[in-house]
N, C-alpha and C positions, 0 to 999 in steps of 0.2 A: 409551465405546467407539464411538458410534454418530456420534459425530462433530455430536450435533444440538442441544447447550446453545444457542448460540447465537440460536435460536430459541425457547426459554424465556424471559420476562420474566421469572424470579426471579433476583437479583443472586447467591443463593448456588451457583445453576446454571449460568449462563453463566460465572460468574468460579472455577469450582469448581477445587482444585487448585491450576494454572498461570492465572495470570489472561490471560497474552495467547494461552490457546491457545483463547481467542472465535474470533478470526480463522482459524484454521485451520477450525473449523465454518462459517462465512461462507463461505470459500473453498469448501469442498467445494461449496456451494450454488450456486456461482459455476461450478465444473464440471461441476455437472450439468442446467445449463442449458442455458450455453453452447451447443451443438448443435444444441437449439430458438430461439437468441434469436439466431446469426449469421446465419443466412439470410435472416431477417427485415429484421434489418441493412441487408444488402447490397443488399436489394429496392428500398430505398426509396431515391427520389431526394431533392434535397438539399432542395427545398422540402417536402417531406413530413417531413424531417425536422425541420426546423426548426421544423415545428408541432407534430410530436407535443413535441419538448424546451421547444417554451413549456408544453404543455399540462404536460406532467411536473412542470415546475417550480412552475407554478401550484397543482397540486394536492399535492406536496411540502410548499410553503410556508402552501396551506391547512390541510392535516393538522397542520404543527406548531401556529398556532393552533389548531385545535380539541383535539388530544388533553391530555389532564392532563398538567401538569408532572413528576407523579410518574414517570409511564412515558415521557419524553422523551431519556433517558441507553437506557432497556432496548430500543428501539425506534429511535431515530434516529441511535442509534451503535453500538449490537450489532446489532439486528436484518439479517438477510441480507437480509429486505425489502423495507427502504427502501436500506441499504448495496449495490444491485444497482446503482442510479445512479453508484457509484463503477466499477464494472464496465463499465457503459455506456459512461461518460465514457474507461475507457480503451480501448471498441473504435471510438470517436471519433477519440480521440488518433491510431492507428494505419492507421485514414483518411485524418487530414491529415498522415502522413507520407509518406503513397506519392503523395499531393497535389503534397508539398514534394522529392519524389526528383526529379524530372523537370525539376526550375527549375533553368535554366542559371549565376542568378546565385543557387543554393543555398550557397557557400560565405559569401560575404554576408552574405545575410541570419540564418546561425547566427552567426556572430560578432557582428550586433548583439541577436539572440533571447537569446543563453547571459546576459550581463550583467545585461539589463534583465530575465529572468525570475530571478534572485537578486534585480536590485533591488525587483521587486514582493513578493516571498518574507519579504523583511527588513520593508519596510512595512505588511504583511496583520502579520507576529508583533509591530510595535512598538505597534499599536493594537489586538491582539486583545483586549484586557481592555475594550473600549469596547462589545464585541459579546455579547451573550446566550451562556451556552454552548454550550447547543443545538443554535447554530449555529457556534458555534467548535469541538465537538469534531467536526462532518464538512465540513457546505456551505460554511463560511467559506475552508477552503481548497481548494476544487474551483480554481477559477481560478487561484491563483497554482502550484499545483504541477502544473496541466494542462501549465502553460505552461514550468516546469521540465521537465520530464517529457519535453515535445513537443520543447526546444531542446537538451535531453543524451542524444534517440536515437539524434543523429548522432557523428558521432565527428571532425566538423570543426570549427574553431575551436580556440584556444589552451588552452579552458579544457575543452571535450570532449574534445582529445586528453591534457591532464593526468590527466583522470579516467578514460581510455582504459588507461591506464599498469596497469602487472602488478600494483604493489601496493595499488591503486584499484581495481583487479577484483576481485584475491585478497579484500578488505574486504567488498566487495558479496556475494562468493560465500556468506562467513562471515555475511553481516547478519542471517539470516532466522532461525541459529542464535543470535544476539547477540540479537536480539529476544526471541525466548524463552525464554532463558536468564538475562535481566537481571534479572525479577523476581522469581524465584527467590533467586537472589545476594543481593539487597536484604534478601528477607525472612531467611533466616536469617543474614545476619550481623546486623541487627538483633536476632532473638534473642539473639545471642551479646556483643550490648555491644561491638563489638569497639572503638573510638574516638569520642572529641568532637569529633575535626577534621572538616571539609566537607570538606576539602583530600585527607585522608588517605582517606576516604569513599570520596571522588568516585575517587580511584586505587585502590584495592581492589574497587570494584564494577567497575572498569571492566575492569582486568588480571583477576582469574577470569572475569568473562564474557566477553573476549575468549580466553583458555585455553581454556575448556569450548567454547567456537564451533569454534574449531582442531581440538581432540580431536575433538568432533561431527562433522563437516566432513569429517575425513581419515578418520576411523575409521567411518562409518555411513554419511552422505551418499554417498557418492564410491564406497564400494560396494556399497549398494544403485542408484547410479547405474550401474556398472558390468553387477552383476544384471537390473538392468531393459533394461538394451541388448543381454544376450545373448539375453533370452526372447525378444526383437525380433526379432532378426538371425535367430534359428533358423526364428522363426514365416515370416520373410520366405523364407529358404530350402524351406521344406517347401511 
């Protein structure tokens, strides 16, 4: 209830229940920071920055050597504490977009960013099995999905405005429901023996948790969205 597995190293705590409702503990840690760690942010100029991110990194990379391998999955892929660098990294990101608003020839340069950041995407996942996990299940893909990330906040280029499109939004809106919703799906129809096909699998995991996302979505999200904007709207009137 307390929203704070996440910071438990016991696998049967953080993964308790819903196993990807880790991240939502994360996240909350993530918002209640925030407030103390943007200011900070913004303070700092770009050389200051750049040292504290070497220093971070350095000491990142020294921790994974030193700590056991045992706690390496409960700590550098649950934990909110090391996972705040992911946080970091997207109040980075969001820097060097207001960086990249002002460039004249910003249409440009997203149409050759959008490509070349799938093509790094596809090459970090053809060779991720070359990589420790350690670091495959967080720091291995810092850079390529920075870089994703940074070239699909615009909405220019061919392949931004494909993604831009109603039912490429509608998708994303449902994702966060689809996320946690999947492993769920997995696990009990597994119980249930339901088929031997991958085939068939892979479209029945995939249609209920797309289902349950929509129901979710229309029936909870959207008005508790709603709910949340009234309390807003009043508190701003009064």
């Amino acid at each position: 209830m307390a929203m704070l597995q996440s910071i438990i190293p016991i696998e049967i705590v953080y993964f308790s229940f819903n196993s990807p409702g880790w991240s939502i503990s994360t996240e909350f840690f993530f918002y209640f920071i925030f407030p103390f760690f943007l200011p900070l942010v913004l303070k700092v100029n770009l050389r200051n920055a750049l040292l504290v991110i070497a220093f971070v990194l350095l000491a990142y990379f020294s921790l994974v050597a030193i700590f056991p391998s045992n706690l390496h999955h409960s700590q550098f892929y649950i934990s909110p504490i090391f996972r705040v660098l992911d946080f970091f990294i997207g109040i980075i990101l969001y820097l060097l977009r207001s960086y990249i608003l002002p460039f004249d020839r910003k249409d440009k340069l997203i149409q050759i960013m959008q490509p070349l950041s799938i093509l790094m995407l596809a090459l970090f996942v053809t060779f991720h099995s070359q990589v420790d996990y350690v670091y495959r299940y967080a720091s291995y893909y810092w850079l390529p999905m920075s870089f994703v990330i940074l070239s699909f906040s615009f909405d220019s280029g061919f392949l931004g405005r494909l993604l831009a499109g109603r039912l490429f939004v509608y998708f994303g809106e449902i994702s966060f429901g689809f996320y946690l919703f999947h492993w769920l799906v997995i696990k009990y129809l597994n119980l249930a023996s339901y088929s031997n096909s991958l085939s068939v699998n892979i479209a029945l995991v995939f249609g209920i948790t797309c289902l349950l996302s929509i129901v979710s979505y229309e029936l909870y999200e959207k008005r508790c969205r709603r709910m949340i904007n009234k309390i807003i709207s009043v508190k701003k009137i009064t």
